[in-house]
N, CA, C and O of each residue as an XYZ file, in Angstrom:
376
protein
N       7.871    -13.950     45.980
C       8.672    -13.091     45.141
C       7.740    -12.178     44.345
O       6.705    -12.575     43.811
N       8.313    -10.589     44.302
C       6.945     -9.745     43.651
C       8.247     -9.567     42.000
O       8.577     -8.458     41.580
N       8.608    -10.522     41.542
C       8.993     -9.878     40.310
C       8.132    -10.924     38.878
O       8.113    -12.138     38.676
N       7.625     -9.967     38.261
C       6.804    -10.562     37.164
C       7.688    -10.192     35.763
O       7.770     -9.005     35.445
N       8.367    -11.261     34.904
C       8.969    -11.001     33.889
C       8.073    -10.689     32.870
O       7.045    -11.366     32.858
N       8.263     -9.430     31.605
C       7.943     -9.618     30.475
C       8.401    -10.459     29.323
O       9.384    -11.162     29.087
N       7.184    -10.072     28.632
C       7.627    -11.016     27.136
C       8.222    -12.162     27.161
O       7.617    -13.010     27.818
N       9.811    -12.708     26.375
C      10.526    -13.766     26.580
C      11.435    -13.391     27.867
O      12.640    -13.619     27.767
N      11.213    -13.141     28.404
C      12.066    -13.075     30.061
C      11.650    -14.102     30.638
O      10.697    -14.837     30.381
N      12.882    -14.136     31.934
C      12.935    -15.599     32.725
C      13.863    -14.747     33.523
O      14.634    -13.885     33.101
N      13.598    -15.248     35.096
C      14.063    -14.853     36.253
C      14.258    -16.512     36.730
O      13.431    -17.408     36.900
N      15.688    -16.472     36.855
C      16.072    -17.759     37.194
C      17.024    -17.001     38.788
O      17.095    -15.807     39.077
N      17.616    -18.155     39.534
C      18.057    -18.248     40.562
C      19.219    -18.729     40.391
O      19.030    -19.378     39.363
N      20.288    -18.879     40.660
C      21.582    -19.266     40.829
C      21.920    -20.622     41.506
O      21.701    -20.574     42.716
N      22.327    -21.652     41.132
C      22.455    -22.280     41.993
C      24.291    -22.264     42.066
O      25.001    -21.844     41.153
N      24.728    -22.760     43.217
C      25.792    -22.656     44.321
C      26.948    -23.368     43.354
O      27.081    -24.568     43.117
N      27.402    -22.725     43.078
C      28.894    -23.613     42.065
C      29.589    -24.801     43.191
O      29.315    -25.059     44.363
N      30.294    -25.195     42.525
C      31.065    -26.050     43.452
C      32.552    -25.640     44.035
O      33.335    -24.849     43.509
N      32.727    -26.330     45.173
C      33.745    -25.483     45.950
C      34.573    -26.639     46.372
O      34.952    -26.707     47.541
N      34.794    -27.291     45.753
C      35.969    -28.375     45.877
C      35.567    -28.990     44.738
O      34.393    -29.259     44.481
N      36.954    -29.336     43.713
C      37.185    -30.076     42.741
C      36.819    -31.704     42.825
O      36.495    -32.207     43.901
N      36.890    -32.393     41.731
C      36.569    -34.033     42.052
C      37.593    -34.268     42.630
O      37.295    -35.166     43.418
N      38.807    -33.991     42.765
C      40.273    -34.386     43.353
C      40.092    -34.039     44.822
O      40.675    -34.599     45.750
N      39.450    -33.315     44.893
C      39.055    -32.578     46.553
C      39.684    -31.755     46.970
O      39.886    -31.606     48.176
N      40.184    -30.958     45.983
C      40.776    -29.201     45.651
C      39.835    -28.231     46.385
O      38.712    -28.065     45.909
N      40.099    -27.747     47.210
C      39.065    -26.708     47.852
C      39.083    -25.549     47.248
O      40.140    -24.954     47.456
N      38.049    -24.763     46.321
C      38.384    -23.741     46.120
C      38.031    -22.879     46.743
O      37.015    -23.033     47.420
N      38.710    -21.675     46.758
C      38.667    -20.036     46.796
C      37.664    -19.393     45.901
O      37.430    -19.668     44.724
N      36.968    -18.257     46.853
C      35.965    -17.293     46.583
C      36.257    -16.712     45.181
O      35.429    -16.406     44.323
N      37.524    -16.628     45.127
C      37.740    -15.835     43.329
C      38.511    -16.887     42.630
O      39.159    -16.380     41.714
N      38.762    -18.770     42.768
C      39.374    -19.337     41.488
C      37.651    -20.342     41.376
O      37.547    -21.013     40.349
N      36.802    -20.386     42.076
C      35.074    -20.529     41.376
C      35.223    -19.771     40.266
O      35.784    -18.707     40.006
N      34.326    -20.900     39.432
C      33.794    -19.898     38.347
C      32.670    -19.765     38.406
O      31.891    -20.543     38.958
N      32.300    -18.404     37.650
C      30.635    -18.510     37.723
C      29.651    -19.368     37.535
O      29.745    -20.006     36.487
N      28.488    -19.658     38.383
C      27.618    -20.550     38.438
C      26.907    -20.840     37.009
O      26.097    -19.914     36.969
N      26.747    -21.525     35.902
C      25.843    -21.779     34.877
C      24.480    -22.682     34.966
O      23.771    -23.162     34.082
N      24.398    -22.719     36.528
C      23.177    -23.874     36.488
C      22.256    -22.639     37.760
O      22.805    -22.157     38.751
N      20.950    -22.409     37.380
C      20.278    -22.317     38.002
C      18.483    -22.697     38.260
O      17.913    -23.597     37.644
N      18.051    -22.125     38.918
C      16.535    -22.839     38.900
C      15.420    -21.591     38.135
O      15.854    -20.440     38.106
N      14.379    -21.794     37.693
C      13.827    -21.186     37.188
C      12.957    -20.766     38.211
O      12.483    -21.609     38.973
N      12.649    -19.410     38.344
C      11.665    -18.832     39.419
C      10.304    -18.078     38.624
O       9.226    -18.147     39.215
N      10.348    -17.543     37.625
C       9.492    -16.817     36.800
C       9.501    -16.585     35.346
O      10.450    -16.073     34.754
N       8.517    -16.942     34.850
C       8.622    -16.810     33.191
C       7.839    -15.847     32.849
O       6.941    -15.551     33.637
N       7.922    -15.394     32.075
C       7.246    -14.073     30.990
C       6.224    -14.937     29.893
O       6.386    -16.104     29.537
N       5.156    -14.025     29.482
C       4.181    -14.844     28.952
C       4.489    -15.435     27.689
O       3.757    -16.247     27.123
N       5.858    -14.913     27.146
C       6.130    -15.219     25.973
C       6.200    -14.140     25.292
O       5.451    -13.239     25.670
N       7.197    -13.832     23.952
C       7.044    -12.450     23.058
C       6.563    -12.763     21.663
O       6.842    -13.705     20.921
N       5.659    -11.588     21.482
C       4.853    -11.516     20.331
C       5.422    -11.516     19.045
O       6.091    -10.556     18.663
N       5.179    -12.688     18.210
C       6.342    -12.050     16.772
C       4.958    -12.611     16.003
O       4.310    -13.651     16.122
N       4.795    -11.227     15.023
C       3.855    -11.475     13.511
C       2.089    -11.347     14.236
O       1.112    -11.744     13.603
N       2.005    -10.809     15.445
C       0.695    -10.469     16.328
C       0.184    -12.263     17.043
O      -0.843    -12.403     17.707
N       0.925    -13.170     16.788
C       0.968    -14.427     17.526
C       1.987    -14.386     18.875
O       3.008    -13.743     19.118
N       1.204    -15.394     19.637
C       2.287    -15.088     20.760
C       3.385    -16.173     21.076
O       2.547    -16.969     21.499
N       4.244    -16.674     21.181
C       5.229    -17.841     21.022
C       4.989    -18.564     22.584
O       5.043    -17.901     23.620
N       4.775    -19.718     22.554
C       5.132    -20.199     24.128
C       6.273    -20.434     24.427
O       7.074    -20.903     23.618
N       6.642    -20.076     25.983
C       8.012    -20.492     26.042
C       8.283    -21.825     26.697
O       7.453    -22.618     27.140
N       9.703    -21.933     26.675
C      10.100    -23.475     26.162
C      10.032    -23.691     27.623
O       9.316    -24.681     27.768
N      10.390    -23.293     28.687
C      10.687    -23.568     30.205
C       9.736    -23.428     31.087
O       8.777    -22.740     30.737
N       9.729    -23.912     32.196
C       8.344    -23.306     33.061
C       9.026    -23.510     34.676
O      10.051    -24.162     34.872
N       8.307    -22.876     35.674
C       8.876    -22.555     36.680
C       9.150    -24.003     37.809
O       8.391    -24.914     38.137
N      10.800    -23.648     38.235
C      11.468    -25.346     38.209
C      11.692    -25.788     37.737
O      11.834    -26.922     38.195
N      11.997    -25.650     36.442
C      13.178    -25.789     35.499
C      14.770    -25.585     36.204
O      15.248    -24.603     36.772
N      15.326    -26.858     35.930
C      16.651    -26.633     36.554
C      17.498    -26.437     35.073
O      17.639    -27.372     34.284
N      17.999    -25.158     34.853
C      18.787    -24.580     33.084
C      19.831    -24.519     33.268
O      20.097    -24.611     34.467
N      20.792    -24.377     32.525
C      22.315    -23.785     31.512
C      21.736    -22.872     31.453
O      20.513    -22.736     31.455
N      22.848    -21.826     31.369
C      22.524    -20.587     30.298
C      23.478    -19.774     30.264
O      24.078    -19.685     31.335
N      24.042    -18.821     29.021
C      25.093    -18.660     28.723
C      26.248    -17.812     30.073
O      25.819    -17.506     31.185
N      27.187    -17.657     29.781
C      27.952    -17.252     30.875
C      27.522    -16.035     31.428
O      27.017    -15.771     32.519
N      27.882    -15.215     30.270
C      27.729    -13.640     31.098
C      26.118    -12.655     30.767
O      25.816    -11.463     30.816
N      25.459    -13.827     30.459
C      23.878    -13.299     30.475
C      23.084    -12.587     31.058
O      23.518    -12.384     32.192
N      21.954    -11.994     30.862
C      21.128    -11.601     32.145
C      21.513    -10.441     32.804
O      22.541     -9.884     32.418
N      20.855     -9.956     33.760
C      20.653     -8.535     34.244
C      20.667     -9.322     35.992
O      19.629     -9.820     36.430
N      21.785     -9.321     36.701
C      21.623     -9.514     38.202
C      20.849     -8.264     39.138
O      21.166     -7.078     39.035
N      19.703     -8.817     40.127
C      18.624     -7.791     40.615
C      19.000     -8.420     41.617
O      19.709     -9.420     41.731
N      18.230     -7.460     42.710
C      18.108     -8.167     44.395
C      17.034     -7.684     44.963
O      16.813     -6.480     45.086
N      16.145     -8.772     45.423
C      15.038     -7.978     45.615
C      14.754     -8.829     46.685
O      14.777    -10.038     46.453
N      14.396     -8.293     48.223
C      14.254     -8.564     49.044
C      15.500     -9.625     50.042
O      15.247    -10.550     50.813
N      16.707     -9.103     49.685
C      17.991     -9.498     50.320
C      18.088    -10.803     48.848
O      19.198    -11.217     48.514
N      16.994    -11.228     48.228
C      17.616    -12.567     47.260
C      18.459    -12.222     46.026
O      18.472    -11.090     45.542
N      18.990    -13.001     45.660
C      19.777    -12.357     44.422
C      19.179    -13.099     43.306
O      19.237    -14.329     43.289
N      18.566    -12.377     42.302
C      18.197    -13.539     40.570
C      18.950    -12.470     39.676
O      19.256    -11.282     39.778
N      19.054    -13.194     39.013
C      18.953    -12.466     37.384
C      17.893    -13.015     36.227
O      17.565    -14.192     36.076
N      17.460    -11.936     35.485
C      16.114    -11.766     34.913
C      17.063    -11.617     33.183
O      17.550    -10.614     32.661
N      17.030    -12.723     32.807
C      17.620    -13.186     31.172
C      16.260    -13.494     29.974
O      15.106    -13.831     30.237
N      16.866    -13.246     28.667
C      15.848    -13.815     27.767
C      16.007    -15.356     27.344
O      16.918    -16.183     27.297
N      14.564    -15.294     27.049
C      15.016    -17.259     27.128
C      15.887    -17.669     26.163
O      16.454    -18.747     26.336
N      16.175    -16.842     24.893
C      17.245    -17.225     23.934
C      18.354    -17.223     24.517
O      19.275    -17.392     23.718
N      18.831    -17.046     26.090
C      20.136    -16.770     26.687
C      20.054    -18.263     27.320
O      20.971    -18.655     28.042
N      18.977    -19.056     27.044
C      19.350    -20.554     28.026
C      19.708    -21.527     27.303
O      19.072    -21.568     26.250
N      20.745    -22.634     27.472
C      21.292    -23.245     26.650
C      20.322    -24.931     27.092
O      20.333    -25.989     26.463
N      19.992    -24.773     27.666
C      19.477    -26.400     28.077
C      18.492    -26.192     29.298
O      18.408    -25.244     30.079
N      17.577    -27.695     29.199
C      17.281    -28.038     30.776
C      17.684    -29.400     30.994
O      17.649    -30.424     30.311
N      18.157    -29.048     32.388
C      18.676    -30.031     32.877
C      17.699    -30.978     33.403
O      16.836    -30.380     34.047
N      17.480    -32.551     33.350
C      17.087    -33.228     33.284
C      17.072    -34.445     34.456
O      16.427    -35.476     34.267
């Protein structure tokens, strides 16, 4: 992958929502909801506050949360990421 995030940026990956309920409801392309779990592909070195530089909290393979309608969706080389700030991730998943 040639995408290098700045500052607090993070280029995460999407992972695949689910497509049948626990009941074993099959869903449809438009009653999915958007995916909130994806994998982390690229971090930014961190952003500068007060001429210090902050480390960031995630590192690449990080499986995250992050808020619903976050992030900037790109496609670069047929893949699809979106490139969010790390204040847009709610967790890592564990």
């Amino acid at each position: 992958m040639n995408i290098k995030p700045l500052a607090d940026r993070v280029v995460i990956k999407k992972l695949e929502a689910e497509e049948t309920t626990k009941s074993g409801i099959v869903l449809t392309g438009t009653a999915k909801e958007r995916p909130q779990e994806a994998k982390v592909v690229a971090v930014g070195p961190g952003a500068m506050v007060d001429g210090n530089r902050v480390e960031m909290e995630v590192k690449v393979g990080d499986k995250v949360l992050y808020s619903k309608y976050a992030g900037t969706e790109v496609k670069v080389k047929g893949e699809e990421y979106t490139i969010l700030k790390q204040d847009d991730i709610l967790a890592i998943v564990e």
